[in-house]
C-alpha positions as CSV (number, residue, x, y, z in Angstrom):
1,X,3.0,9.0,-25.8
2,X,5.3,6.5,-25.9
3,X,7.7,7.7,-28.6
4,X,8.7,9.7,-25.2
5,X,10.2,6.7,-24.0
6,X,12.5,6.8,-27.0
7,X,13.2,10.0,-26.7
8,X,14.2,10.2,-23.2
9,X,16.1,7.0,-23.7
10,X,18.3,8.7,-26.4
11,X,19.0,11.6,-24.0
12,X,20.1,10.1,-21.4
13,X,22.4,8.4,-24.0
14,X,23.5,11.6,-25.7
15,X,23.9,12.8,-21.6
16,X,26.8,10.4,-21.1
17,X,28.5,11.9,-24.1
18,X,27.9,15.6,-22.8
19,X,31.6,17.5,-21.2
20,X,32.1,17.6,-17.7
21,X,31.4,21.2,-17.8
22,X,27.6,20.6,-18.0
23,X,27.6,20.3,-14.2
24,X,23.8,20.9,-13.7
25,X,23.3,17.1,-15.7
26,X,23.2,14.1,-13.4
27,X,22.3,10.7,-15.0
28,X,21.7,7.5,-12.5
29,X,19.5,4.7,-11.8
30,X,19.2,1.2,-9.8
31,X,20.2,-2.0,-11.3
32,X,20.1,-5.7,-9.9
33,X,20.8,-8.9,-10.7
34,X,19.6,-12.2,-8.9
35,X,20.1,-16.0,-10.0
36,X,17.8,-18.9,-8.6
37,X,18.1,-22.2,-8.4
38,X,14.6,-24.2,-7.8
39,X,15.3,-27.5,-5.7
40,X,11.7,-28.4,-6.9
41,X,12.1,-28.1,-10.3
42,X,16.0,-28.7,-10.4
43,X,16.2,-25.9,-12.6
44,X,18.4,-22.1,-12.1
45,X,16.9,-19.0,-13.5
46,X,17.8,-15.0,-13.1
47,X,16.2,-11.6,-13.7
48,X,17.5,-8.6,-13.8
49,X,15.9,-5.2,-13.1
50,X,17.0,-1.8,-14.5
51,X,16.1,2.2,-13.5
52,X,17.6,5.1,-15.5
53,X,17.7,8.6,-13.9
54,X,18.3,12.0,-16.1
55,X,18.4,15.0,-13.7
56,X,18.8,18.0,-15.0
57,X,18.5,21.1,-12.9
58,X,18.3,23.4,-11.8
59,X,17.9,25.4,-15.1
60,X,16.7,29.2,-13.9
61,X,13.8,28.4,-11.6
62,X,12.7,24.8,-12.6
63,X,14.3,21.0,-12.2
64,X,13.7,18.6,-14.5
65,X,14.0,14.5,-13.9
66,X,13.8,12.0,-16.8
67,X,12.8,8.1,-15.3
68,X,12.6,5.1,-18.0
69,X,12.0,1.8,-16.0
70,X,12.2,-1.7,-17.3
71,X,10.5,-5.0,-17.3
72,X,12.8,-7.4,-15.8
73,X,15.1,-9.3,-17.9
74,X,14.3,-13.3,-17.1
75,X,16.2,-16.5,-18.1
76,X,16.1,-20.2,-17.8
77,X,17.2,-23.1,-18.2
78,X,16.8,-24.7,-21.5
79,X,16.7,-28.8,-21.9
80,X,20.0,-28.8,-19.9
81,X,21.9,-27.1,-21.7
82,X,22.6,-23.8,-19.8
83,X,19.9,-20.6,-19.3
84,X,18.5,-18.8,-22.6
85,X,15.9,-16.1,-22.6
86,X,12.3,-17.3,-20.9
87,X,9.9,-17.4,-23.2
88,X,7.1,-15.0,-23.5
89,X,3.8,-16.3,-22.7
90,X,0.3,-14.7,-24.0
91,X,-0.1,-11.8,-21.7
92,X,3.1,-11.4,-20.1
93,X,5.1,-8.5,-19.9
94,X,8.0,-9.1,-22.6
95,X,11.3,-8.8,-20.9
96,X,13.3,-5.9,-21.3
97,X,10.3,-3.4,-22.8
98,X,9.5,-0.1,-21.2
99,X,7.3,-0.5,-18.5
100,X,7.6,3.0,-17.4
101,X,8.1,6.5,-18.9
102,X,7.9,10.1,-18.1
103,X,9.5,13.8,-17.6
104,X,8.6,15.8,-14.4
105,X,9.6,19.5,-13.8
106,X,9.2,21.0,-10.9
107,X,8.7,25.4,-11.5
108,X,6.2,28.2,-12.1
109,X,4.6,28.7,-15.3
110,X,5.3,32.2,-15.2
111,X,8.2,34.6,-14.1
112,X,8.0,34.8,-10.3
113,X,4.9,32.7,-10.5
114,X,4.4,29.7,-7.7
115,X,6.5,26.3,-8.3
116,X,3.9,23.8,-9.9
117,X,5.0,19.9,-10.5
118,X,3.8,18.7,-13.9
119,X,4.6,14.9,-15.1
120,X,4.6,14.2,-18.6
121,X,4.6,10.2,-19.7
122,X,3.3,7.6,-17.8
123,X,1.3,8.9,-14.8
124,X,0.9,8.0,-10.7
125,X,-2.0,9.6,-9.6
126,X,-3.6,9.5,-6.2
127,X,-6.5,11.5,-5.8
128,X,-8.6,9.2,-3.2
129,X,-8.2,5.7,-2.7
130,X,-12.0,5.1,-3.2
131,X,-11.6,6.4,-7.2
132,X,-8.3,7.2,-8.3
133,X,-5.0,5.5,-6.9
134,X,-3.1,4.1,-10.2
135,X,-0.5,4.3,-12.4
136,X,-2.4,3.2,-15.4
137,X,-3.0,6.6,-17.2
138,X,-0.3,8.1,-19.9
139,X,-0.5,11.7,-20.2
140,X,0.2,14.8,-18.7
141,X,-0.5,16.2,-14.9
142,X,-0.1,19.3,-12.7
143,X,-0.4,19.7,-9.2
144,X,0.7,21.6,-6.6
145,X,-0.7,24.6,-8.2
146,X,-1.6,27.2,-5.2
147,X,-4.0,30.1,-4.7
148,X,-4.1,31.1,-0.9
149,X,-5.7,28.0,1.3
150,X,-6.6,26.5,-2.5
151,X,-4.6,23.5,-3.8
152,X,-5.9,22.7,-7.7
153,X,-4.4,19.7,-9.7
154,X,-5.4,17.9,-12.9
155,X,-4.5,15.3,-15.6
156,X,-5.6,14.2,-18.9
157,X,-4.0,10.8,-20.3
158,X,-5.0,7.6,-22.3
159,X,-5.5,4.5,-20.5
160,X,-4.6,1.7,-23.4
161,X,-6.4,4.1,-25.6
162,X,-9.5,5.5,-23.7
163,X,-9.6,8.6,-22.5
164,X,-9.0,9.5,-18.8
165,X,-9.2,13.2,-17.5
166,X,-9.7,14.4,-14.0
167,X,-9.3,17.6,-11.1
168,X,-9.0,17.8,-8.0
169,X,-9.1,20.6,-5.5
170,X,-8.3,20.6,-1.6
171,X,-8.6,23.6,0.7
172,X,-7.5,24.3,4.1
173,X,-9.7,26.6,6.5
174,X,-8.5,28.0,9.6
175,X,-12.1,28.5,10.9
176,X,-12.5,24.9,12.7
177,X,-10.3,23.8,11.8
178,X,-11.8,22.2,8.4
179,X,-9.7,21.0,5.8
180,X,-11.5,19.5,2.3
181,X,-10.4,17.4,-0.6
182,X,-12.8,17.1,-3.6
183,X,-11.9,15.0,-6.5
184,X,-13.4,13.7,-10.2
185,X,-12.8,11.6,-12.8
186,X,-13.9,10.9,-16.1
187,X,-13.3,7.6,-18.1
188,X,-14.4,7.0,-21.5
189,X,-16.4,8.3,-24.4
190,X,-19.4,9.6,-24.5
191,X,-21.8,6.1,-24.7
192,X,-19.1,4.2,-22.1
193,X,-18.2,7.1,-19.9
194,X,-17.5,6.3,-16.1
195,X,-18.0,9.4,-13.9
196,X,-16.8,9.3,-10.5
197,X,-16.4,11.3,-7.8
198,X,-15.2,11.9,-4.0
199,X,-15.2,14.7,-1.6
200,X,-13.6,14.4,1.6
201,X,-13.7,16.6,4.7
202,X,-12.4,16.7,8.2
203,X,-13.0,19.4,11.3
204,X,-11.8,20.1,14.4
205,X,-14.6,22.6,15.7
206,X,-13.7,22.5,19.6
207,X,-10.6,21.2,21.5
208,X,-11.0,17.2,21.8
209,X,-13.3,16.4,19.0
210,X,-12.6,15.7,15.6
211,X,-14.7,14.8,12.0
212,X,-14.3,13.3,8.9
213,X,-16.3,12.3,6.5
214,X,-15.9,10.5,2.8
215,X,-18.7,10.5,0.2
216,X,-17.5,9.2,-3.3
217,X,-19.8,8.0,-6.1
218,X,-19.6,6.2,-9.4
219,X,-22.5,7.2,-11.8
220,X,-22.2,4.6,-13.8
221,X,-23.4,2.3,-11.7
222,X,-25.7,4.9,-9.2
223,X,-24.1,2.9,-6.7
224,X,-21.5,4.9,-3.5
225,X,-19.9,4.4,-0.5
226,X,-20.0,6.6,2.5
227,X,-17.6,7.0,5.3
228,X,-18.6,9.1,8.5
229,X,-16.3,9.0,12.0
230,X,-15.6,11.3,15.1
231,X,-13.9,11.0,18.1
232,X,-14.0,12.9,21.0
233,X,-12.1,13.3,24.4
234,X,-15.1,12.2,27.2
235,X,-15.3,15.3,29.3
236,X,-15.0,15.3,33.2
237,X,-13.6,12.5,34.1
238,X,-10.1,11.7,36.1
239,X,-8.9,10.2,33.1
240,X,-8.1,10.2,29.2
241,X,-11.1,8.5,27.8
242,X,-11.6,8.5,23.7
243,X,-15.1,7.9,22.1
244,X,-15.2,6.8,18.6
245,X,-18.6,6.6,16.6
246,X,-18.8,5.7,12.7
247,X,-20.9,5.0,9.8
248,X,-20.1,2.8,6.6
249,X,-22.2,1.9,3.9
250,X,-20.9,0.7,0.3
251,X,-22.9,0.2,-2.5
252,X,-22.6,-3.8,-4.1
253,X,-22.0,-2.4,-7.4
254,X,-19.5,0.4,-6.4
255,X,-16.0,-0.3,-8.0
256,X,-14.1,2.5,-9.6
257,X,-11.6,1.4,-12.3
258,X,-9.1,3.7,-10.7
259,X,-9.7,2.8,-7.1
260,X,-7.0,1.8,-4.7
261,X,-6.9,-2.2,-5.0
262,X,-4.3,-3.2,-2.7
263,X,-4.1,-4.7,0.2
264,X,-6.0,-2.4,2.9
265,X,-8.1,-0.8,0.9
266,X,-11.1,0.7,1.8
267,X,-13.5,-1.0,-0.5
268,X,-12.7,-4.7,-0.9
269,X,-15.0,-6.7,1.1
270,X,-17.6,-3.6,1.7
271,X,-19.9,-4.7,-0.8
272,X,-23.5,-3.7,0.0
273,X,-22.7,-3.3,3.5
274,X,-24.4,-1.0,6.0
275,X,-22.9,-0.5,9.5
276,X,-22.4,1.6,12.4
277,X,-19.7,1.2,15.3
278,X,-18.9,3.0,18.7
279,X,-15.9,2.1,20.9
280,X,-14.1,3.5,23.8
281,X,-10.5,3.7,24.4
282,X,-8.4,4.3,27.3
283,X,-5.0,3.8,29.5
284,X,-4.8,2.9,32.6
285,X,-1.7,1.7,35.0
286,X,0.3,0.7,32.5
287,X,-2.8,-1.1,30.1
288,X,-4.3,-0.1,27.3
289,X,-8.2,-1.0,26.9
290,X,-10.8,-0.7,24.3
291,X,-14.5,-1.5,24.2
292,X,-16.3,-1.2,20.4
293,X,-19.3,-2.7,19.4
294,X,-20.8,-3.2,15.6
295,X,-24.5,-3.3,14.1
296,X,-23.9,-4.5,10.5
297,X,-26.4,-5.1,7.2
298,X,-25.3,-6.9,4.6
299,X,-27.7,-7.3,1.7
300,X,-27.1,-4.2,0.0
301,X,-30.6,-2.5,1.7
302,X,-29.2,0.0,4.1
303,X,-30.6,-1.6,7.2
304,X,-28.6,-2.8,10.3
305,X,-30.4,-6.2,10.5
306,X,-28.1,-8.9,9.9
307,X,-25.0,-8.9,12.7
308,X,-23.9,-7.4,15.5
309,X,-20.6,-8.0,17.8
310,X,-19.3,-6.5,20.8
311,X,-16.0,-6.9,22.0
312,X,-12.9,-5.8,24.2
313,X,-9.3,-5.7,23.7
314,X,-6.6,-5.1,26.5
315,X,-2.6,-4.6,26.1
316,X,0.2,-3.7,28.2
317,X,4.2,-3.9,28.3
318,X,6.2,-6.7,30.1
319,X,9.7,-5.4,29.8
320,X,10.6,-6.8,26.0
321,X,7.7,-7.9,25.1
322,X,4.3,-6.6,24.2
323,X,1.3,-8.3,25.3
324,X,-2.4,-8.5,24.3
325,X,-5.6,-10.2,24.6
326,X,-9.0,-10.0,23.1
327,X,-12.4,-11.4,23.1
328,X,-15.4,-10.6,20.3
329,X,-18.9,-11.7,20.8
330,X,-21.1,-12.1,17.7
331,X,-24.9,-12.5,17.0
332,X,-26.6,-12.9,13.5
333,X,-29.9,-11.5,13.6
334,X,-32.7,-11.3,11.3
335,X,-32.1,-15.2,10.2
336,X,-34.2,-18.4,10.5
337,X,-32.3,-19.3,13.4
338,X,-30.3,-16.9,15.4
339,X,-26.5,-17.9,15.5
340,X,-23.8,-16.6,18.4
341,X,-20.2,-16.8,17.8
342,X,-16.9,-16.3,20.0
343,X,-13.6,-15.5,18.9
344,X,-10.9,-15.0,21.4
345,X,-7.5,-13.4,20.7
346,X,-3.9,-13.6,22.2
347,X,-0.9,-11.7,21.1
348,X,2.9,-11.8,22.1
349,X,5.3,-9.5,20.5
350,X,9.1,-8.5,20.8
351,X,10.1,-5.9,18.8
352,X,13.5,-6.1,17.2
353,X,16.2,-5.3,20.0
354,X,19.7,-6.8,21.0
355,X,19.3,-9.8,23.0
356,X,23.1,-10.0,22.8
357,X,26.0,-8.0,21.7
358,X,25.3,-7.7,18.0
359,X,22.9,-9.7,17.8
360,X,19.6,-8.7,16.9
361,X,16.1,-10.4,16.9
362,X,12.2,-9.6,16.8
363,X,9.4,-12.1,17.2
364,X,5.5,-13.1,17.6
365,X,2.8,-15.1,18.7
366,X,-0.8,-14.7,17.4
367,X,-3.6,-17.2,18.4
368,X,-7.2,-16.9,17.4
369,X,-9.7,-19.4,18.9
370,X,-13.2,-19.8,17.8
371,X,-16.1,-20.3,20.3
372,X,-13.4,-21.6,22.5
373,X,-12.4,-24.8,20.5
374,X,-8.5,-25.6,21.1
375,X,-8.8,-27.8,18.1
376,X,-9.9,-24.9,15.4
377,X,-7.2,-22.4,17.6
378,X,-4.9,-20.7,14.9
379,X,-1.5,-20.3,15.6
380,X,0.8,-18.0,13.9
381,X,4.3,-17.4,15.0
382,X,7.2,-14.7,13.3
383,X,10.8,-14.7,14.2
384,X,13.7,-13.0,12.9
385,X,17.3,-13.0,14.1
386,X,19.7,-10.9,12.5
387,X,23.8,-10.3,13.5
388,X,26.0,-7.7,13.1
389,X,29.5,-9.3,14.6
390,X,32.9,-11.6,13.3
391,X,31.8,-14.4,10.7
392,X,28.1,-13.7,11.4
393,X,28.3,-10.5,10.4
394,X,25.6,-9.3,7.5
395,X,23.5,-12.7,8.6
396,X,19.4,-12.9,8.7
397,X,17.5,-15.8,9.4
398,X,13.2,-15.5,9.2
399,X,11.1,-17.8,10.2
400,X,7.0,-18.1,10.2
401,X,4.4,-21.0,11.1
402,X,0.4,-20.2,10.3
403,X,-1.3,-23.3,11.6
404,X,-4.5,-22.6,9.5
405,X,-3.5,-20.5,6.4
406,X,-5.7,-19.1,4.3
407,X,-5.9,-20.4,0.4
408,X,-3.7,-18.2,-1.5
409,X,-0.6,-17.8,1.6
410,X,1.7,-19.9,2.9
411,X,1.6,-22.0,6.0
412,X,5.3,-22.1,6.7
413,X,8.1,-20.1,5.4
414,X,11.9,-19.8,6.1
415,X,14.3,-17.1,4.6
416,X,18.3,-17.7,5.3
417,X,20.3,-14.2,3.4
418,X,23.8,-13.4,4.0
419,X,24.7,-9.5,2.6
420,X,28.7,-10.2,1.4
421,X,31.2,-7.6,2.6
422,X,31.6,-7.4,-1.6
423,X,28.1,-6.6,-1.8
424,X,26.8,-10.1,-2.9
425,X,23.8,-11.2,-1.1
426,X,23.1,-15.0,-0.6
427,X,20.4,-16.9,0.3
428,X,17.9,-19.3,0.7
429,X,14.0,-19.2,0.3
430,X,11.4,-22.1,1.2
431,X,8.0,-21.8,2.1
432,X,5.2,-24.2,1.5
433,X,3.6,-23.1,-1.4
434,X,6.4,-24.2,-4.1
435,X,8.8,-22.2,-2.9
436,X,12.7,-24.1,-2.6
437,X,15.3,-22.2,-3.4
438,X,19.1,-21.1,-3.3
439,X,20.1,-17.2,-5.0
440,X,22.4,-14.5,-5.4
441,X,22.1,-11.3,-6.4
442,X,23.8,-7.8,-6.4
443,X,22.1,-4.1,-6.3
444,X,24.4,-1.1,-7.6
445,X,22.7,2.6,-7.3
446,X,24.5,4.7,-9.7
């Protein structure tokens, strides 16, 4: 499959030579360049990233778009004497390869048939975040093909040289509004094979109330996670009040290869937990208040016995700024010794707005304190000011202080970047994880 990549790198080629008459040819891309220099290590260094384009359409009732993407292009410095190629290291991406591939059409099949989109080359496929969200899979895929209510789609790739196949269907019913989304794939030969699964479905069966629920499964393992929420308008009372109720549980061993991993996902942290929460929501006078509360099991048993929390959250507007303020109370139960923890939250926000002519800016506060210790308080503060006027014109400056960071982020962090009038940008970078440095770069869409 990757002898497309050549191929559709010598059209686009052979495209540049083609007569202005062949107006239904467009080629284009992105391409940037950036150069660093690292007060830390006293060192410059650059990369350069490239996108190609090929559009060619519309040829009788179909459009066809040819994308090649690169690995970046990096350089250093090299024992003072000016920047070379970086060297490769085991497991790095080597600069300037084809990182990315493919053809996609966009037409029927047939004459007068329904417009399908099928992707040939290297894939993006997101079928459900709990077992197929990635862009691992080189092959082919269709989707978008329509019967009625009935939505089908399906793929069949290699993933560095395993097979990888899948379908998935979704359906929209007027009755209830109920709407489905069902979804497998298969990994694998026959003694390794990884089956998985998901079906999702949501309905609206009377005014105010709404479903959903998520049940995906990985056979390989027996292990699943389930997802079940509704919310409803409470009836008969003088105002808007929302109920939420919802049910969780996550098998320990439950982890897709295709699964959504990034951050937000729905299964990181979910491990062989087992929980059910309520909550009520409502505005009043100007502020916005919520009540949930949480009975959570941990150990991978299905029982609610090891946690529960309560807690309230209340917000409101104060001319620019937003304001908030929150309080959880939590209880282990089902230990040796029963343990009760408070965490109380406060939040300032501005969102970005001109403060003076031209002159834009956004900020926040957070602050987190456990069981009411100043000392253990954590303190995060954002700030950004931006203008748009004379000498200042095309200037940012960022700004953020976490007084407690976690491991892997920063605790302080500063971003200076000026956007030339000649389309340079310039800047400078710090934070407190290694991170000192001057650059400027340029970004042409073609």
């Amino acid at each position: 499959m990757k002898k497309l990549a050549v191929i559709l790198a010598a059209a686009m080629i052979a495209t540049v030579a083609l007569p202005v008459a062949a107006a239904n040819v467009d080629i284009g891309g992105e391409l940037d360049s950036k150069i660093m220099y690292d007060f830390g290590t006293n060192a410059p260094s650059a990369e350069t990233n490239l996108k190609l384009n090929l559009n060619v359409g519309p040829i009788g009732n179909q459009t066809v778009t040819g994308v090649i993407e690169f690995n970046p292009w990096l350089f250093a410095e090299k024992d003072g004497n000016g920047m070379e190629a970086k060297p490769v290291e085991e497991g790095d991406p080597i600069p300037g390869a084809i990182r990315k591939a493919y053809l996609e059409a966009v037409g029927p099949y047939w004459t007068d048939g329904p417009a399908v989109t099928s992707r040939l080359g290297d894939l993006e496929l997101a079928y459900s975040p709990f077992i197929l969200a990635t862009d691992a899979v080189n092959g082919m895929s269709i989707s978008g093909i329509a019967y009625g209510p009935v939505e089908i789609g399906a793929f069949y790739g290699l993933d560095k040289g395993i097979r990888a196949r899948g379908a998935r269907v979704a359906a929209e019913m007027g009755i209830a509004d109920i709407a489905i989304d069902a979804s497998v794939v298969k990994r694998g030969h026959e003694e390794n094979e990884e089956l998985d699964y998901a079906a999702y479905a949501i309905a609206k069966p009377i005014p105010g109330l709404a479903i959903d629920a998520t049940y995906a499964a990985q056979t390989s393992t027996e292990s699943s996670a389930i997802r079940a929420n509704a919310a409803a308008v409470v009836p008969y009372l003088p105002i808007d009040v929302v109920a939420t109720a919802g049910y969780r549980r996550t098998g320990e061993a439950f982890n897709p290869t295709y699964r959504w991993t990034g951050k937000g996902n729905p299964v990181d942290g979910e491990g062989g937990i087992a929980a059910v929460t309520a909550g009520l929501a409502t505005s009043y006078g100007g502020f916005n208040v919520a009540l949930d509360g949480e009975i959570l099991g941990d150990d991978n048993d299905g029982k609610l016995d090891d946690e529960r929390s309560i807690g309230a959250t209340v917000g409101t507007a104060v001319s620019w700024f937003d304001l908030s303020a929150g309080h959880k109370l939590t209880q282990t139960i089902g230990a040796e010794e029963t343990e009760v923890h408070n965490t109380t939250t406060l939040g300032v926000a501005m969102k970005e707005r001109e403060v003076m002519p031209s002159i834009l800016m956004s900020a926040s506060y957070n602050a987190s304190m456990p069981d009411f210790s100043l000392t253990n308080t954590r303190h995060i503060a954002k700030a950004s000011v931006g203008a748009d006027v004379s000498v200042l014109k095309g200037v940012k400056v960022s700004g953020m202080y976490d007084t407690k960071p976690e491991a892997v982020k920063p605790g302080r962090e500063l971003g200076i970047e000026y956007g030339a009038p000649c389309g340079v940008k310039l800047g400078y970078s710090y934070n407190d994880l290694n991170t000192n440095m001057v650059y400027a770069g340029m970004e042409v869409e073609f």
